[in-house]
N, C-alpha and C positions, 0 to 999 in steps of 0.2 A: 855392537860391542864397542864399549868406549876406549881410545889410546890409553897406554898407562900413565903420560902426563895427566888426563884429565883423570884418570879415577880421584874419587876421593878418599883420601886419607882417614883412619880408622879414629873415632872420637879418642879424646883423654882418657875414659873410664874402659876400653876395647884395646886402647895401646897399652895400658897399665897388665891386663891381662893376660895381652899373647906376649908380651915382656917375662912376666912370670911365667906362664905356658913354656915358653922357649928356654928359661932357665928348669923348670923341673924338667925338661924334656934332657936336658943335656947331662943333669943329674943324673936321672934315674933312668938314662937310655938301657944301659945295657941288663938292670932288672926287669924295667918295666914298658920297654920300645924296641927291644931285639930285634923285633920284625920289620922294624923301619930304618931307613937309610940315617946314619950316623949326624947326615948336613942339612937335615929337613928344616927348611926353617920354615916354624908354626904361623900358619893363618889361622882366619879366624873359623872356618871349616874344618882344621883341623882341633876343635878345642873339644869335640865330644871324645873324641878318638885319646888326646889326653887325659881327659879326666876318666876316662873309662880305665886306660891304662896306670894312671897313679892309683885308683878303688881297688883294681884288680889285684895289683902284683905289686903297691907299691906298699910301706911300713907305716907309721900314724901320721909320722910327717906327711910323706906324701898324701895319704889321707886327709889333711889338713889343707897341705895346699890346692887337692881339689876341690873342696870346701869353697877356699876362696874364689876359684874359677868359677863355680856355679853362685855367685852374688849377683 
């Protein structure tokens, strides 16, 4: 396992993402992420778990924006 100096850092089009990912999360925590801790900040393993949760439980917006996450 690599130190976390050396990991590398997530491309342009992945940080654009879990950017948006961490902003709908913060949004729509408490319709659509109840069951997770309030300060999760989103990796990129956590993007199914998002998008499943803004489809599920989230309104068209959020529909939309996970839309965008699955580009």
């Amino acid at each position: 396992m690599m130190p976390d100096a050396q990991m590398e850092s997530p491309s342009p089009a992945m940080a654009g993402k879990l950017a948006l990912a961490q902003s709908a999360f913060g949004r729509f925590h408490t319709r659509c992420f109840w069951f997770l801790r309030e300060d999760l900040q989103v990796r990129e393993a956590d993007l199914e778990t998002i998008v499943h949760g803004l489809r599920a439980h989230g309104n068209r917006e959020a529909f939309l924006i996970a839309a965008e996450l699955c580009r």
